[in-house]
TORPANU-332650 format. One line per field, with one value per residue (C-alpha): residue number from 1; x, z, y. Coordinates in steps of 0.05 Angstrom, whole numbers. Layout:
<nodes>
num <- (NUM / ...);
u <- (X / ...);
w <- (Z / ...);
v <- (Y / ...);
</nodes>
This chain:
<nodes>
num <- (1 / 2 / 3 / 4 / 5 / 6 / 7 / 8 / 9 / 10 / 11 / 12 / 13 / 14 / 15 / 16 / 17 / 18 / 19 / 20 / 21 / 22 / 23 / 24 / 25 / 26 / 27 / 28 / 29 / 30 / 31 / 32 / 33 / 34 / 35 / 36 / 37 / 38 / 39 / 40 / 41 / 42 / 43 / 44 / 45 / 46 / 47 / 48 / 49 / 50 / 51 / 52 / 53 / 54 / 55 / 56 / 57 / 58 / 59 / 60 / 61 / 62 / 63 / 64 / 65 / 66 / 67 / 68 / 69 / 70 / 71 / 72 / 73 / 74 / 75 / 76 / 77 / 78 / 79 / 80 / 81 / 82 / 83 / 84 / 85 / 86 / 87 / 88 / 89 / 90 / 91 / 92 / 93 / 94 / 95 / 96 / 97 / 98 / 99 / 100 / 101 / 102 / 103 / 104 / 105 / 106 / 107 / 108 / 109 / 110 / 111 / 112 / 113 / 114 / 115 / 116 / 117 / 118 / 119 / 120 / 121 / 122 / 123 / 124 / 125 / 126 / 127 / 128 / 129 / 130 / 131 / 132 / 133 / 134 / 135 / 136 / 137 / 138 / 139 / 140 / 141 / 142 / 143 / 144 / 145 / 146 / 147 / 148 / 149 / 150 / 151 / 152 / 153 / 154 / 155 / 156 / 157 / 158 / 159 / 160 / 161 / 162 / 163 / 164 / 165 / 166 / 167 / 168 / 169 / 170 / 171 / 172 / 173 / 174 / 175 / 176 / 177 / 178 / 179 / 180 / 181 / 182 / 183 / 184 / 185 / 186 / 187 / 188 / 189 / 190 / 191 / 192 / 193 / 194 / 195 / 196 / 197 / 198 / 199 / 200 / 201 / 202 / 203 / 204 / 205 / 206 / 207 / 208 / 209 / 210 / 211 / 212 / 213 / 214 / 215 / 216 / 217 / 218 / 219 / 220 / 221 / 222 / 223 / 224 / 225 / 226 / 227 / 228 / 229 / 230 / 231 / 232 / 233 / 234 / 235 / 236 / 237 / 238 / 239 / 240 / 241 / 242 / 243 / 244 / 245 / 246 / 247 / 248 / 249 / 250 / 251 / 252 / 253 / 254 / 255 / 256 / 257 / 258 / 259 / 260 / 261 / 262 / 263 / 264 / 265 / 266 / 267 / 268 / 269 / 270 / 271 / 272 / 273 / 274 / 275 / 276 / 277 / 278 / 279 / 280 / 281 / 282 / 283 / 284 / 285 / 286 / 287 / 288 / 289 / 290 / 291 / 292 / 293 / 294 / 295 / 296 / 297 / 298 / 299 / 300 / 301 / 302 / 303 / 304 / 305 / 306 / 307 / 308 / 309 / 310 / 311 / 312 / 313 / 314 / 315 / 316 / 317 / 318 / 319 / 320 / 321 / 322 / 323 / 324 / 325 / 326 / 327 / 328 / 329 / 330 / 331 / 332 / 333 / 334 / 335 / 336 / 337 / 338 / 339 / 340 / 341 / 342 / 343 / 344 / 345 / 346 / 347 / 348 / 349 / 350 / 351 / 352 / 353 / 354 / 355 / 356 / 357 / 358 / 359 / 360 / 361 / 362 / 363 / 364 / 365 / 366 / 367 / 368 / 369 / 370 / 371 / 372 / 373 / 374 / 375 / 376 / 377 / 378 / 379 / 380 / 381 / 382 / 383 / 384 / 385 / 386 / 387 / 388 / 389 / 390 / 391 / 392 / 393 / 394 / 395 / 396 / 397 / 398 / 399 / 400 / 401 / 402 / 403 / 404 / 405 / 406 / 407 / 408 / 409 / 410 / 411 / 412 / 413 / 414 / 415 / 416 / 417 / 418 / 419 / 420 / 421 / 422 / 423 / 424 / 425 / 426 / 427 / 428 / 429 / 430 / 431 / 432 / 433 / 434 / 435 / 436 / 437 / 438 / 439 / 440 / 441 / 442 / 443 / 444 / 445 / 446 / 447 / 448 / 449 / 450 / 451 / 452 / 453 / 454 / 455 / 456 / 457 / 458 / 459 / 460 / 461 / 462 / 463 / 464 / 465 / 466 / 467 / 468 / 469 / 470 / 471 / 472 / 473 / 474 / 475 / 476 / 477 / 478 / 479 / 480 / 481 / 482 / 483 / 484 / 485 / 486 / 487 / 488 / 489 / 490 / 491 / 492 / 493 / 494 / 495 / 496 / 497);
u <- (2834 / 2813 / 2794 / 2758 / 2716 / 2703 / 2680 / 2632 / 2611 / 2598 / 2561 / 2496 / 2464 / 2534 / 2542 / 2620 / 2679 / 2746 / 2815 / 2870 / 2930 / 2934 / 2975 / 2956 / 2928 / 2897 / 2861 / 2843 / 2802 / 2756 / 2753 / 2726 / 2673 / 2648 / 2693 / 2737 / 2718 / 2765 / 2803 / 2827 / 2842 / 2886 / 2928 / 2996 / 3021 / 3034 / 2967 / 2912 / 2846 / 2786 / 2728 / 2648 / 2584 / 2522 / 2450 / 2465 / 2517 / 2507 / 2539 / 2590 / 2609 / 2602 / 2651 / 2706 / 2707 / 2703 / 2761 / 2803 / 2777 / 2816 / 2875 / 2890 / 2889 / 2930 / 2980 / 2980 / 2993 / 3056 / 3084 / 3076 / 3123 / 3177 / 3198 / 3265 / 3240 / 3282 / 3270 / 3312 / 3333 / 3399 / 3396 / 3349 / 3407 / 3463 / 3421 / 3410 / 3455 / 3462 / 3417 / 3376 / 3299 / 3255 / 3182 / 3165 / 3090 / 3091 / 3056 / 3097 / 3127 / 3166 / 3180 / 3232 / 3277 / 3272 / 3284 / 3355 / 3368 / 3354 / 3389 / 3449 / 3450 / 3447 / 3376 / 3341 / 3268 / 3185 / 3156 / 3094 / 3070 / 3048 / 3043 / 3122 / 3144 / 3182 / 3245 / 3245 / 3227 / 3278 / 3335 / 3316 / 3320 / 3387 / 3412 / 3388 / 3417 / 3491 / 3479 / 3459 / 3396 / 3309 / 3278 / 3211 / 3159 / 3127 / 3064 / 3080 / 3032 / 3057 / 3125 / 3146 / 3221 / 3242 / 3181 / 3158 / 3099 / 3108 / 3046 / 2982 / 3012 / 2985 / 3008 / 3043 / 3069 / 3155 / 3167 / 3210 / 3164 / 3187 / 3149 / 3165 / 3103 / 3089 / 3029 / 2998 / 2933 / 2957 / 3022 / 2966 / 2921 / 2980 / 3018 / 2948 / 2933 / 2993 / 2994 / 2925 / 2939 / 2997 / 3055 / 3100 / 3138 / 3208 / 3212 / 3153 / 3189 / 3141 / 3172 / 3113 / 3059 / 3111 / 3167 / 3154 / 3142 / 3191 / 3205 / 3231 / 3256 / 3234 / 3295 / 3270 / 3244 / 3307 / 3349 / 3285 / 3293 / 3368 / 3361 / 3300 / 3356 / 3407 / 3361 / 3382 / 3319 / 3277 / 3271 / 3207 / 3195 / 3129 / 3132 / 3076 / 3050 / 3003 / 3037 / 3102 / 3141 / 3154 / 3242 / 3217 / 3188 / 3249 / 3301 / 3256 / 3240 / 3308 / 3340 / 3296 / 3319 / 3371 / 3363 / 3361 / 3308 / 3232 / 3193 / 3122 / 3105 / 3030 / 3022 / 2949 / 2913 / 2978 / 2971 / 2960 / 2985 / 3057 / 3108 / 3151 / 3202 / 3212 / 3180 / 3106 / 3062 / 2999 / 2945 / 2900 / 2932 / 2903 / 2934 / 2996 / 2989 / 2974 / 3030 / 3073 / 3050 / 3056 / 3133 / 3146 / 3122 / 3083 / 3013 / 2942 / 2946 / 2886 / 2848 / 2834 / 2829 / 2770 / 2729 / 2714 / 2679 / 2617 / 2605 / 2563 / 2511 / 2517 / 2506 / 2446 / 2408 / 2423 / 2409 / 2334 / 2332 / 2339 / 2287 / 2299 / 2307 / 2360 / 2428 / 2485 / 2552 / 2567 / 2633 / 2648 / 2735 / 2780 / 2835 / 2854 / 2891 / 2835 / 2790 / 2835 / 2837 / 2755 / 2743 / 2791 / 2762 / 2687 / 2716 / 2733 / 2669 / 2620 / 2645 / 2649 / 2658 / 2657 / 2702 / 2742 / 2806 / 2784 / 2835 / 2788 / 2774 / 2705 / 2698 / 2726 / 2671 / 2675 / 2673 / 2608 / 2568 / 2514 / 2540 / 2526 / 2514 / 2568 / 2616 / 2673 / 2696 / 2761 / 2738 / 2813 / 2827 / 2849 / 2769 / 2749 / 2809 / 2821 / 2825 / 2795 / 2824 / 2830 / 2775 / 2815 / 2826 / 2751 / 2707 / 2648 / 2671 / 2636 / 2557 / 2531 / 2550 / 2528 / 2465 / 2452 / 2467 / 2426 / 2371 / 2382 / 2333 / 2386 / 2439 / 2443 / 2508 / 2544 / 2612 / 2664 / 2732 / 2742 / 2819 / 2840 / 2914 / 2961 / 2940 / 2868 / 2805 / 2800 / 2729 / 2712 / 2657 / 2618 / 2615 / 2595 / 2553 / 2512 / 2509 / 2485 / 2434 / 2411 / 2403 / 2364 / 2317 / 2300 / 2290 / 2248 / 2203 / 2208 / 2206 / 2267 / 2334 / 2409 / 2463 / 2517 / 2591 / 2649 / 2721 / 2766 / 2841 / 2876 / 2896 / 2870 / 2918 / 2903 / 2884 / 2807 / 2798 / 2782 / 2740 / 2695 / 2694 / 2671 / 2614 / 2589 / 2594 / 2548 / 2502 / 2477 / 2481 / 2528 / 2568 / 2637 / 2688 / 2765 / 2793 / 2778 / 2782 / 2727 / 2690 / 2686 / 2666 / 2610 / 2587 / 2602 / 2567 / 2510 / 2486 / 2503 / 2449);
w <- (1043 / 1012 / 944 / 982 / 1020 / 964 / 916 / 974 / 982 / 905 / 905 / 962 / 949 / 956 / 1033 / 1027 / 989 / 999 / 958 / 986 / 972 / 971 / 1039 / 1088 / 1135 / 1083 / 1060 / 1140 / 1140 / 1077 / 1097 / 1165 / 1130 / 1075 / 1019 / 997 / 932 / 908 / 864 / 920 / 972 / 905 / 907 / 931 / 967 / 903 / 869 / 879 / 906 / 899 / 923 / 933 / 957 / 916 / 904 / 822 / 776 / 736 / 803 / 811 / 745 / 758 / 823 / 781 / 731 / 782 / 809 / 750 / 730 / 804 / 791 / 726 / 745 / 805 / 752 / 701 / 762 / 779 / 715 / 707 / 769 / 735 / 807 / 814 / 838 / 884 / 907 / 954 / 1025 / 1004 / 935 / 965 / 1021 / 964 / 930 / 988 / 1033 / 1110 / 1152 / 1125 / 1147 / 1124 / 1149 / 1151 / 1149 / 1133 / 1174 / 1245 / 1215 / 1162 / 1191 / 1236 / 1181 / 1142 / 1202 / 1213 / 1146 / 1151 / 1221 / 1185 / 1135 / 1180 / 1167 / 1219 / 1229 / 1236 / 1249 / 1232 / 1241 / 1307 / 1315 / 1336 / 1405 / 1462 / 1443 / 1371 / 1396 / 1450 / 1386 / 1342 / 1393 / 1423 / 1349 / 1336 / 1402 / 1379 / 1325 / 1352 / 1312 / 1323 / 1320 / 1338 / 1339 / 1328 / 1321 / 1323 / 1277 / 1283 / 1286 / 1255 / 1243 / 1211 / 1195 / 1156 / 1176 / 1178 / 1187 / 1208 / 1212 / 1209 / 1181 / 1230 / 1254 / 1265 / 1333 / 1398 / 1429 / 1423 / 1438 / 1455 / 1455 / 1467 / 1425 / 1356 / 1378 / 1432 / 1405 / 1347 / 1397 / 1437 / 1368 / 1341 / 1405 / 1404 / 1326 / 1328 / 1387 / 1363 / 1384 / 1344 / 1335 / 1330 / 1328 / 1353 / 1366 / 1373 / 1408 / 1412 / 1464 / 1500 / 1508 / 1571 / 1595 / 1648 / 1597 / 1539 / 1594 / 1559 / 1515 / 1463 / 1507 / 1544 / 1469 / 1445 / 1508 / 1491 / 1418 / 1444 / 1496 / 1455 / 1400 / 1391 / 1366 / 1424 / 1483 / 1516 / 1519 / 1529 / 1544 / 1529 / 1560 / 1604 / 1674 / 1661 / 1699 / 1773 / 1752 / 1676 / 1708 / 1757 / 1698 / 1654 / 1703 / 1730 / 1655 / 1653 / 1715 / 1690 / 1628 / 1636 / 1590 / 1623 / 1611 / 1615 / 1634 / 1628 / 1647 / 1628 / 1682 / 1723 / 1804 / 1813 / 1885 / 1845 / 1863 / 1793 / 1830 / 1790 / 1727 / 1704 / 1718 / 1676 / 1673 / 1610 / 1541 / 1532 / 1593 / 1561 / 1504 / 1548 / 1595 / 1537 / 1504 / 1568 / 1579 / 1501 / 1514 / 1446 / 1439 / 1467 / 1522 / 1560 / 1504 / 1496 / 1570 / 1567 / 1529 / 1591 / 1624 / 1572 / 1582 / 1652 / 1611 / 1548 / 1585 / 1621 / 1553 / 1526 / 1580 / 1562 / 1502 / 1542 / 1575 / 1643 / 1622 / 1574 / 1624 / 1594 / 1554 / 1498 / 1468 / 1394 / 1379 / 1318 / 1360 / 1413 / 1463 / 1450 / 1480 / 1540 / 1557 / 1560 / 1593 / 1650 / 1654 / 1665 / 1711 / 1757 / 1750 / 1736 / 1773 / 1730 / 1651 / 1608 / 1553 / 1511 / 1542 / 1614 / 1658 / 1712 / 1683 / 1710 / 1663 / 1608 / 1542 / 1480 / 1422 / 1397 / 1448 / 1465 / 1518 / 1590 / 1631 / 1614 / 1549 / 1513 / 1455 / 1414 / 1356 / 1321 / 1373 / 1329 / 1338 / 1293 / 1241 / 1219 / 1156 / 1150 / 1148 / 1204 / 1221 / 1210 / 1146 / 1141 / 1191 / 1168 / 1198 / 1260 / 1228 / 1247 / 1324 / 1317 / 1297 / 1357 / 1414 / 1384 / 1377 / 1461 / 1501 / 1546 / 1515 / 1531 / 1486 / 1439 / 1442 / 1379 / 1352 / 1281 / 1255 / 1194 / 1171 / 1121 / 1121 / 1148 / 1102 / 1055 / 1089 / 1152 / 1180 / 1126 / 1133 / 1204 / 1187 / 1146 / 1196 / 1243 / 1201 / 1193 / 1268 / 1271 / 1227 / 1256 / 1332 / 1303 / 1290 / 1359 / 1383 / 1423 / 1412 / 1428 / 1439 / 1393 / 1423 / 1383 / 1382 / 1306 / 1320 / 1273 / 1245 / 1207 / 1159 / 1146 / 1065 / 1098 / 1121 / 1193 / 1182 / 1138 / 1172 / 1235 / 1194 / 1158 / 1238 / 1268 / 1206 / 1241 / 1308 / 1331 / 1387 / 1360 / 1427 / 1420 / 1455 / 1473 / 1542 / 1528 / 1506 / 1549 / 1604 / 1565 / 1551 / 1637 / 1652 / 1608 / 1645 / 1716 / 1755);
v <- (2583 / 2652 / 2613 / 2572 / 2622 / 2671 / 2613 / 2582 / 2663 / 2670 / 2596 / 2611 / 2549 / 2501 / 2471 / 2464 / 2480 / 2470 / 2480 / 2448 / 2418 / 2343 / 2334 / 2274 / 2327 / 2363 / 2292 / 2287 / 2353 / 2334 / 2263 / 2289 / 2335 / 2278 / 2328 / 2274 / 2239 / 2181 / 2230 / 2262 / 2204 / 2192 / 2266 / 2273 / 2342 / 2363 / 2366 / 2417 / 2387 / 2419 / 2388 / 2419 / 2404 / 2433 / 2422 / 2415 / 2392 / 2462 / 2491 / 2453 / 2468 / 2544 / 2538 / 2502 / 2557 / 2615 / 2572 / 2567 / 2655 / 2665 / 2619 / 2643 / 2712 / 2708 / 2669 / 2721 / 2775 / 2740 / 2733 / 2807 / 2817 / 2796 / 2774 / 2729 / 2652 / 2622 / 2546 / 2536 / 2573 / 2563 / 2609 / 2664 / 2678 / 2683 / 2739 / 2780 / 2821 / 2813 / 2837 / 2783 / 2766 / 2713 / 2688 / 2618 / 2597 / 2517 / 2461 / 2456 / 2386 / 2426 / 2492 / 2471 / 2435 / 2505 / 2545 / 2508 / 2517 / 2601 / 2606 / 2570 / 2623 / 2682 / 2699 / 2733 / 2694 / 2703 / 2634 / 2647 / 2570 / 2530 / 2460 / 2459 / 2422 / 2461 / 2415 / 2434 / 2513 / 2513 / 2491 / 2532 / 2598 / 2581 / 2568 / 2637 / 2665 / 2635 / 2679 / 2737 / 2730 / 2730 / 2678 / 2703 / 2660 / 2594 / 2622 / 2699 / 2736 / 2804 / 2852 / 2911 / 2923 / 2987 / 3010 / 2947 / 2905 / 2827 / 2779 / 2824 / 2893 / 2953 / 3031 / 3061 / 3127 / 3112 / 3148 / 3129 / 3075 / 3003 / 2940 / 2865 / 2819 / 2748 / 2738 / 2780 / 2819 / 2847 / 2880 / 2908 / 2939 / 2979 / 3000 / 3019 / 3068 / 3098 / 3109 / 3138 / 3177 / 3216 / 3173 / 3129 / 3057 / 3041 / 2967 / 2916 / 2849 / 2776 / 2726 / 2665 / 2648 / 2609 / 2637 / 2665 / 2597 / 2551 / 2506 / 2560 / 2603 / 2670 / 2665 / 2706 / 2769 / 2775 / 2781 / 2827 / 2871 / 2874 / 2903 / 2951 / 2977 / 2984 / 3014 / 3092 / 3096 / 3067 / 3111 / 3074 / 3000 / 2968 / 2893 / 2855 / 2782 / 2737 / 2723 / 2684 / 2638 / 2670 / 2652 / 2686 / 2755 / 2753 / 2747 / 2796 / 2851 / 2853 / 2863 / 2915 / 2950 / 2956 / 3003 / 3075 / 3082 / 3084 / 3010 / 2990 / 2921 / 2899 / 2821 / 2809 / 2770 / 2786 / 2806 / 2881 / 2880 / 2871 / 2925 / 2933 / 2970 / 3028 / 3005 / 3022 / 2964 / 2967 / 2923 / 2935 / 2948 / 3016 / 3028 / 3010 / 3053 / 3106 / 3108 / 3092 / 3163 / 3206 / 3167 / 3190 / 3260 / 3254 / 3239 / 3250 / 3189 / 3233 / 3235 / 3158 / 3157 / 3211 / 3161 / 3121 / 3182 / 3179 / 3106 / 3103 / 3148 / 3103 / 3040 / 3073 / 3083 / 3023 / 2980 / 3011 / 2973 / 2906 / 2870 / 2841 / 2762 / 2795 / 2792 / 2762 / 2788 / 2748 / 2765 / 2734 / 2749 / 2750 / 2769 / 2714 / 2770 / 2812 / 2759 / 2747 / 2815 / 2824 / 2756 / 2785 / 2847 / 2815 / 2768 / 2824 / 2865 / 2799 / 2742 / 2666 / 2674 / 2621 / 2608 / 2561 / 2599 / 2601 / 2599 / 2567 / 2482 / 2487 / 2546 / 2516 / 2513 / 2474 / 2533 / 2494 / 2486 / 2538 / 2596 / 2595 / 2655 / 2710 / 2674 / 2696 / 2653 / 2660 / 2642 / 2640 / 2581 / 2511 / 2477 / 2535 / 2537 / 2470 / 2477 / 2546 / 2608 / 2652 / 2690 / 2763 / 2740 / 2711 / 2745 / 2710 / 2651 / 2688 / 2693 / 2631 / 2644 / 2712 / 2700 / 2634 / 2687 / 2743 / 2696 / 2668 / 2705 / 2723 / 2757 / 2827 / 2848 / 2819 / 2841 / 2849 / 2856 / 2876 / 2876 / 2924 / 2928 / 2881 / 2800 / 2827 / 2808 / 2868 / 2897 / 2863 / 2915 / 2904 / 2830 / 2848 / 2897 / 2848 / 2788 / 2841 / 2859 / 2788 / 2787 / 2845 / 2824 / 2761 / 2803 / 2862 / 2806 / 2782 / 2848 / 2856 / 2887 / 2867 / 2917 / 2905 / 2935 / 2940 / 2962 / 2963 / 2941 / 2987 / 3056 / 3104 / 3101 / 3026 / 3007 / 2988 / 3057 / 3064 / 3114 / 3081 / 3010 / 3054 / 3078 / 3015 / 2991 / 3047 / 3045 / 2984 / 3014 / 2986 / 3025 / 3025 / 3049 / 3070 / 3007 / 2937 / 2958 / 3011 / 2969 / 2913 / 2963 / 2987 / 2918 / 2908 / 2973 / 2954 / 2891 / 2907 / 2938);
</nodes>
């Protein structure tokens, strides 16, 4: 997927490339976008397909050898390693010593057949793929459980266990605060807070979108919970998740009752009438972070909270800049939890947002079709990706949407994410920084302005600098806020009267 995208990047004039292997579902993708030529419908999963669109033959030609300049290289780098090659699950487990971890990132129809084969060897797991039933989910976590192993996932993009990121990580202070998440984004933004606000991690456990669902039972959080407890390390938890299941919450909230050691709960989207009984019931995730840092007795928690007492006077000069047919939030995500979290904030200050997550069916929007009043697309959701790479590994993905709601008469803000860290595209602000600029170009010559709010998901100790991807942000004036909860209020703030 990143050949693919930094050969169609290097090409300007192509209109598609893609490198994939020669799977049936891989044939599907390029058959669907016209890609497939009859030496490809011929490949088997073994063979490398690469197939382009261009406006000359002298360009194909240039992609295949940029192509081949990238493959070579990346062959020559791994030779150097010197690295021992396993090929099987069977001879990687006989060269390592228990504890053992492996992550797993196939297509859904494989991963569980190599995920029997780990649990079987006493490998702890990250399933990093989706596509896998509830059945197949539910076996593979009560394998693990007979064990006394994780299986965390399918479809978890993020932990950190012993100081060591897996999936999209980030650099992080080690301190006493441990976390248990459902989902990938949202376990970033807390650990990110707390890292940059003076507080540490101990362990950050995934355990998949569903697992706080009836029909997995929350299997996974309750054993996550258990190792956070009996962590000597760990002396806060933070629990992570969309509502679950009213018998999940019961089963979860009374485990945690019954640990001595302080726990924060924030259920996005959850009721805030709930009484926690005893626990700290949150319901934003810089909240989270917060109350995680002022349970730790480490960290500045007040001094991410002070950032929301600047923003009524921001949104009052920037709502200058607008014109009054100009009323809508349009909010444009990498980071699916990230997304959540903002359409439920303008819910509650706006009233109906639209979205291709909406909880609400008659709120529901296909990711293609134009925006309606208030919209907040996830644009990692499965109609974007097939057969593209995520868009925190390729944020450009997100220029061609940009650019259709600065260019809507009644877009007011646009509203951002930008993710930094390990697996994260190597300078995503100044991708951003260069669709904005696009946009801008195209209003200054219809002589109106959009305000452009933003928030970075990482450290300042991440490999893309935080610092710097802050800078290349504001160069283009954009308003770049501490949290995603910041800014979704300043994008709120900005458009109510």
């Amino acid at each position: 997927m990143l050949l693919s995208s930094k050969v169609g990047q290097h090409i300007g004039s192509t209109k598609q490339v893609a490198v994939m292997m020669g799977s049936d579902m891989n044939k599907d993708i390029m058959r669907a976008s016209g890609l497939l030529a009859p030496e490809g419908e011929a490949a088997n999963p073994n063979d490398l397909v690469f197939a382009i669109q261009a406006e000359t033959e002298e360009l194909i030609e240039e992609a295949l050898n940029m192509a081949r300049e990238i493959l070579s290289s990346r062959s020559a780098k791994t030779e150097q390693q010197d690295s021992q090659v396993v090929k099987t699950v069977a001879d990687a487990a006989e060269r390592l010593s228990d504890p053992k971890l492996a992550v797993v990132s196939l297509p859904g129809k494989y991963a569980v057949r190599e995920v029997k084969k780990l649990l079987r060897e006493n490998c702890h797991v990250l399933l990093f793929s989706d596509n896998i039933n509830c059945q197949d989910e539910n076996t593979l976590k009560e394998m693990a459980l007979e064990r006394g192993l994780l299986m965390m996932g399918p479809d978890c993009g993020t932990a950190v266990i012993n100081g060591v990121g897996l999936g999209f990580a980030n650099k992080l202070r080690r301190g006493n605060i441990g976390l248990a998440a459902a989902s990938g984004t949202d376990l970033q933004e807390v650990m990110t807070l707390i890292s940059n606000f003076g507080g540490g991690i101990s362990q950050a456990l995934g355990t998949g979108g569903r697992d706080l669902k009836e029909v997995i039972g929350g299997k996974m959080m309750g054993y996550c919970i258990k190792l956070l407890q009996d962590d000597p390390d760990t002396q806060v938890i933070v629990v992570i998740s969309k509502p679950p299941a009213p018998s999940v919450m019961e089963q979860m909230l009374k485990q945690l009752r019954q640990s001595e050691k302080p726990s924060v709960v924030c259920f996005l989207g959850g009721d805030k009438n709930m009484d926690a009984h005893g626990l700290h019931l949150v319901h934003t995730l810089e909240q989270a972070a917060c109350k995680a840092l002022e349970l730790a007795e480490t960290g500045r928690p007040q001094e991410l909270l002070k950032g929301h007492d600047t923003l009524v006077e921001l949104a009052e000069s920037l709502r200058d800049k607008l014109t009054s047919e100009q009323r809508y939030i349009r909010g444009l995500y990498c980071g699916g939890t990230l997304a959540y979290e903002s359409m439920l904030l303008m819910g509650d200050a706006l009233g109906d947002v639209h979205s291709n997550i909406a909880l609400d069916a008659k709120l529901m929007l296909d990711g293609t079709a134009p925006s309606v009043g208030h919209t907040v697309l996830d644009l990692g959701d499965d109609a974007f990706t097939v057969g593209k790479p995520h868009p925190m590994i390729e944020p450009s993905l997100r220029g061609e949407r940009l650019l259709q709601e600065a260019l809507d008469p009644a877009t007011a803000v646009i509203l951002l994410d930008v993710e930094i860290g390990y697996g994260s595209h190597e300078n995503p602000a100044a991708v951003v920084a260069e669709e904005i600029s696009q946009a801008k170009a195209v209003l200054a010559e219809e002589g109106r302005e959009v305000v452009f709010v933003a928030s970075i998901c990482g450290t300042y100790e991440d490999v893309q600098d935080y610092s710097a991807q802050k800078s290349l942000l504001e160069g283009q004036g954009v308003v770049v806020l501490e949290s995603n909860a910041q800014a979704a209020q300043l994008a709120i703030l900005t458009v109510s009267k």
